[in-house]
N, C-alpha and C positions, 0 to 999 in steps of 0.2 A: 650399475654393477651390483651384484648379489655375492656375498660371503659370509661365511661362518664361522664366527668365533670359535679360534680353538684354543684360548689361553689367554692369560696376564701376563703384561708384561711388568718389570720390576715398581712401575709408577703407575700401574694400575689402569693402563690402555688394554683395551680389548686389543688381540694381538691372530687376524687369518692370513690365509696365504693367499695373494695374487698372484697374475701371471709371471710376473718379476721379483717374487719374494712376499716378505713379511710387509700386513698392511695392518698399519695402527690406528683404532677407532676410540676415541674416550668414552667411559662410562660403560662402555658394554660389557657383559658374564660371556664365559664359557658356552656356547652352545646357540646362542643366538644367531640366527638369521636375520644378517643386515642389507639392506640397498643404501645405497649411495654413488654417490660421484669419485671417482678414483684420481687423485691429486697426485703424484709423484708418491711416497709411502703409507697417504694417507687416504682415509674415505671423509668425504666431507657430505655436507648435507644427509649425514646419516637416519634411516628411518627403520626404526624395528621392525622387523616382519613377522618373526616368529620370538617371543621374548622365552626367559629362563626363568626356570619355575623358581631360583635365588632371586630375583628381581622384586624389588618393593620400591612403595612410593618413599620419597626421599622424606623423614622427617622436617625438613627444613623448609622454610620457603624460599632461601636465598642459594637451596643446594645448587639449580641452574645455572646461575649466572655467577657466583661464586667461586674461585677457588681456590679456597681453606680447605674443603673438605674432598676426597676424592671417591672414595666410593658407599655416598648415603643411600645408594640405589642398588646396596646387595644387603642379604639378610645377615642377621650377625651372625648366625652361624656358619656360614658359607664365609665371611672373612675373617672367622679367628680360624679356621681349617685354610684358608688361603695364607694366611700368616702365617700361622704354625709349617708348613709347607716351602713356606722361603726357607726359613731357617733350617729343616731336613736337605733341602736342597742343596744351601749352603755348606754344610755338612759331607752330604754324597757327592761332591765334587770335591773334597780332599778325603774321600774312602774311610770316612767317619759316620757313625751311629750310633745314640744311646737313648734311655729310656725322657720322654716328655715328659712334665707333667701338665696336667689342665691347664690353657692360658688362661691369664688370667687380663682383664679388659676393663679398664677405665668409664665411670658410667656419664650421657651424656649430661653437658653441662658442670661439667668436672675442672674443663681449663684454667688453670688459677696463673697463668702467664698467656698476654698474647702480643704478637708484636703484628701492631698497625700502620696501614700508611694514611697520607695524610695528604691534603693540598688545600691553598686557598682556594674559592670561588668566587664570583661575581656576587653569589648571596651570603656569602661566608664561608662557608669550609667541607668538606667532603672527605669523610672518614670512613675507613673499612678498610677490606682487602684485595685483591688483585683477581682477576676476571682469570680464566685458564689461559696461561701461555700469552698473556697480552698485560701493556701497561694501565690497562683501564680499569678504577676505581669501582668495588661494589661497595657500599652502604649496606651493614649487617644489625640491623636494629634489633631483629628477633631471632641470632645465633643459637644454636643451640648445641654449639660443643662449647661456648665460654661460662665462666661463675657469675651468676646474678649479679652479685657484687662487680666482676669488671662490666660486664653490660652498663653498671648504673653509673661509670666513671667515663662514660662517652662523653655528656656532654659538658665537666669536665676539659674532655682531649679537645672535644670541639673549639672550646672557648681558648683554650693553645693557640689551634691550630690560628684562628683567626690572630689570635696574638703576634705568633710567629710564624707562621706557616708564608711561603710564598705559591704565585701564581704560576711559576715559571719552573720550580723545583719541587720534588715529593719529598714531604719530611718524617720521618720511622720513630713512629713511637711505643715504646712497651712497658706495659704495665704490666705490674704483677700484683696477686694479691699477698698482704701478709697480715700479722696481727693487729699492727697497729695503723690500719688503711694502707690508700694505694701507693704504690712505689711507678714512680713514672720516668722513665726517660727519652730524652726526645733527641735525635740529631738531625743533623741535618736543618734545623731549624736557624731563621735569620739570626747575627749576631745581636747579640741581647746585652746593649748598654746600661748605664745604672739605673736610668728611667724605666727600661724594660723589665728590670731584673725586677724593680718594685713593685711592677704589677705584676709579673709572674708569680712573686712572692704573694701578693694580697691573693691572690687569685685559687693558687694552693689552700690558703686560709679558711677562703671561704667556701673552698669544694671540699675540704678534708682529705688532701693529700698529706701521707705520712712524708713522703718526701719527693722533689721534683729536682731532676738533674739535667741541664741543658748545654745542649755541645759539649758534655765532658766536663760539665762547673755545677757542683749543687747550688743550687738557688735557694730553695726552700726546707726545710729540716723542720717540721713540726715536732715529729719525733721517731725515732729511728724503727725501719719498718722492719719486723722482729718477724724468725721464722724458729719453730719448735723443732729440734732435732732431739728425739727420747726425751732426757730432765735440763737441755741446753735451750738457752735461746740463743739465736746468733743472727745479729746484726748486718746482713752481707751487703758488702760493698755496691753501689751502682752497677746493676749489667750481671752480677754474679750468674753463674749458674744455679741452676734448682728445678727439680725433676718438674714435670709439666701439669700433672696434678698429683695429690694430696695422696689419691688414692694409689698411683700407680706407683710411688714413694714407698708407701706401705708396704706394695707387693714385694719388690726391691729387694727392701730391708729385711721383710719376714724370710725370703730365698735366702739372700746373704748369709744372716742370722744361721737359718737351718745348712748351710754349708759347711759355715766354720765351725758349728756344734760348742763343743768345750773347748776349744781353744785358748789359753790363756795370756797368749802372747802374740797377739795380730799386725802386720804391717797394712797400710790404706795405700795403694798408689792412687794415684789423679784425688787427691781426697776432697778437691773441692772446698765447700765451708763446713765440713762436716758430718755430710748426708748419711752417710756407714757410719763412721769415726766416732763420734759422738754417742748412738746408741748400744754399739759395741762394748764403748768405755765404760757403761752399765757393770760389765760382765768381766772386762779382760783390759792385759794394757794393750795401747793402740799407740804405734806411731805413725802421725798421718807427713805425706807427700806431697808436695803441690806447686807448681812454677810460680805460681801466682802468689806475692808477700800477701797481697790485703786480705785475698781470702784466707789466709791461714791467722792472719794476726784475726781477724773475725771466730775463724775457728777456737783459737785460743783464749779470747775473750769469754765466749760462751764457754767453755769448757772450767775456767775459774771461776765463772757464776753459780754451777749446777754443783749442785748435793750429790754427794755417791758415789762418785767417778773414780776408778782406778787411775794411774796414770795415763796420761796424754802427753807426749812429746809429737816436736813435729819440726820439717824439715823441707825449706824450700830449693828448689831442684828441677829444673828438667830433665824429666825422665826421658827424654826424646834423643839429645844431645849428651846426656850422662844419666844411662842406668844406671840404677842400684849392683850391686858386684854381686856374689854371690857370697863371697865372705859377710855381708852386712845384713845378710838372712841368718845370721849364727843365733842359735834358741830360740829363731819364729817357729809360731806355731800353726800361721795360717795368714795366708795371704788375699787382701781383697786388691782387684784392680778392675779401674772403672775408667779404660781412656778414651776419648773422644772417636770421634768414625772411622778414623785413619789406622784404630789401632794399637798394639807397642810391640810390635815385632822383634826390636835392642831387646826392649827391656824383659821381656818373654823369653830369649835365646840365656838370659842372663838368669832370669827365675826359673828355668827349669833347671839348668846345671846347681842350683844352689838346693836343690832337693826338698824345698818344704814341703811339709806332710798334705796339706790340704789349699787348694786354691779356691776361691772362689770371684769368678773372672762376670763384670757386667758389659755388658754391649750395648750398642744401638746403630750395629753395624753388623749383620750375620755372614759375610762375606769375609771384612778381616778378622770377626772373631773366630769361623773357622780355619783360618791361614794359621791362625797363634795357637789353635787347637791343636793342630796339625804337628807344631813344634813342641809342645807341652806331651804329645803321646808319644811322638817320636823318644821322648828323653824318659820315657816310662810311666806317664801318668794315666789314671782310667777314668775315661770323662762318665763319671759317674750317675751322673740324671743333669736334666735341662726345661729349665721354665721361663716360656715365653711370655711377654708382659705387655700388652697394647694398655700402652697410657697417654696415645697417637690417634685418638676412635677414629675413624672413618676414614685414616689417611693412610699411604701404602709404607708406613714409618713404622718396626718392627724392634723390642729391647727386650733381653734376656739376661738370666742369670743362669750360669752354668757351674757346677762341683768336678773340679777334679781331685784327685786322688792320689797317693802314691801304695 
């Protein structure tokens, strides 16, 4: 069967029509003429016939067989116009539009967190990532969306795995980088008695883990693995959140920043360990938000350590189950909120009735950030400009910062 790519779909399958509908092909561009065998929605045995002048060789060796990465085999420019395009889209389906700016794009080898799997093997251990759409292990020796630095903490994770790792169960490991080396933690790994724990500990030691956290139990603390937010350091808890690279952080912050302008009295929803909150406090007082005790007591911590800071209060809360009122927006002067995929629709119904001057709202979801868009304009606000941020490279994963208004 012969077909023609007429689109993406939201995960980055090449998406034509068959005689029964929508046929999904991976990896393929717009425009392509494909042959294959037609499987119930899918073509299988796919073979290029006519390819897209967006089409390049994959940087990667392990883009094949790999899948981390989804679309290494288009040109950057054809997927920050694909990106930026979601999110218009998302947009034009609640009768919304405002001005872009440039995206902006994460450079390769940037990832400074990756979360691995793991298994024993008959010759010791087998580490990397997940094959597309199957439970089979690829080996990613020469990645090249992660930081040199986690590359060089493989073998490391190796000598885990073999530790802990079993034959029968895959065990999830994620490192992240920070200041003070790697930050590892591992679940799903075999229960780790005192004997085990001692080697896990020596073993840290001798690989230069800053810290090693197993089934939920730190094991090893060399020394606590510190991330820079503006003039804070802050110490985040096992598992914390933290933006995906360094760079795509930057971007973030610099949008954020240019939202709120002068604002001298900022509320932080979802604030995390301080990723806004912190750099803000530079300028204005901040009070941050956050369900989560550790990351806030983390936020605070750092926040007592840095030189310069206006106040910082802060306040644990789910925002999910109990927004903010609009009464407890009295003399804000700008509001950040950065909630997870899902959303805060509560608490959005609740920040628009309470009228602050300037919002400045992050995503990593352009579907519910324009639903929350939608109720933010409805109540009078003007989504003022919108800056899309791939800190995601190669994957169909899309985060934005947008300005409203009143």
């Amino acid at each position: 069967m012969i077909v023609t790519i007429d689109r993406l779909g939201h995960l980055g399958d090449g998406i034509a029509m068959g005689p029964d509908g929508p046929v999904f092909i991976p990896q393929m561009l717009p425009g392509e003429v494909v042959e294959g065998d037609l499987q119930g929605d899918h073509l299988l045995n796919a073979r290029i016939v006519t390819p897209s002048p967006n089409r390049i060789r994959p940087p990667c060796a392990h883009a094949r067989t790999c899948g981390g990465c989804m679309m290494q085999h288009a040109a950057d420019d054809f997927v920050a116009d694909w990106k930026t395009g979601i999110v218009k889209g998302a947009l034009e389906g609640q009768g919304l539009s405002t001005l872009f700016r440039p995206i902006l794009t994460s450079p390769p080898g940037s990832r400074r967190r990756a979360a691995l799997s793991a298994r024993r093997t008959k010759g010791g251990g087998l580490l990397g990532f997940h094959a597309r759409a199957s439970d089979t292990l690829v080996a990613v020796p020469n990645c090249q969306l992660l930081r040199p630095d986690l590359i060089a903490t493989f073998p490391a994770l190796d000598a885990l795995v073999r530790i802990g790792g079993s034959r029968s169960a895959e065990m999830a490991l994620t490192v992240t980088s920070s200041l003070s080396g790697p930050d590892v933690v591992v679940t799903c790994g075999k229960p780790a008695d005192s004997t085990a724990q001692m080697e896990l500990a020596r073993l840290a030691e001798a690989h230069g883990l800053a810290r090693l956290t197993w089934n939920g139990e730190i094991v090893a603390l060399r020394s606590m693995p510190m991330q820079r937010f503006g003039r804070a350091l802050v110490g985040p808890p096992p598992g914390a959140f933290l933006q995906a690279t360094a760079e795509g952080e930057t971007a973030l912050l610099q949008s954020v920043a240019l939202a709120v302008g002068s604002a001298r009295k900022i509320t932080d929803l979802f604030a995390g360990v301080g990723t806004f909150t912190l750099p803000l406090a530079e300028r204005a007082e901040v009070h941050a938000v956050e369900s989560l005790a550790p990351m806030l007591a983390a936020l605070e911590k750092g926040a007592r350590g840095a030189e310069g800071l206006r106040r910082v209060t802060t306040e644990t809360r789910d925002l999910y189950r109990r927004p903010l009122e609009p009464d407890q927006f009295k003399g804000v002067e700008a509001v950040v909120i950065d909630p997870p995929r899902a959303g805060a629709e509560a608490q959005t119904h609740t920040l628009a009735a309470a009228k602050v001057p300037v919002i400045a709202s992050v995503s990593c979801n352009p579907v519910t950030f324009a639903r929350d868009a939608r109720i933010l304009v409805n109540a009078g606000y003007v989504l003022d400009w919108l800056q899309v941020v791939d800190q995601f490279r190669w994957s169909p994963h899309v985060e934005l910062v947008a300005r409203f208004s009143r």
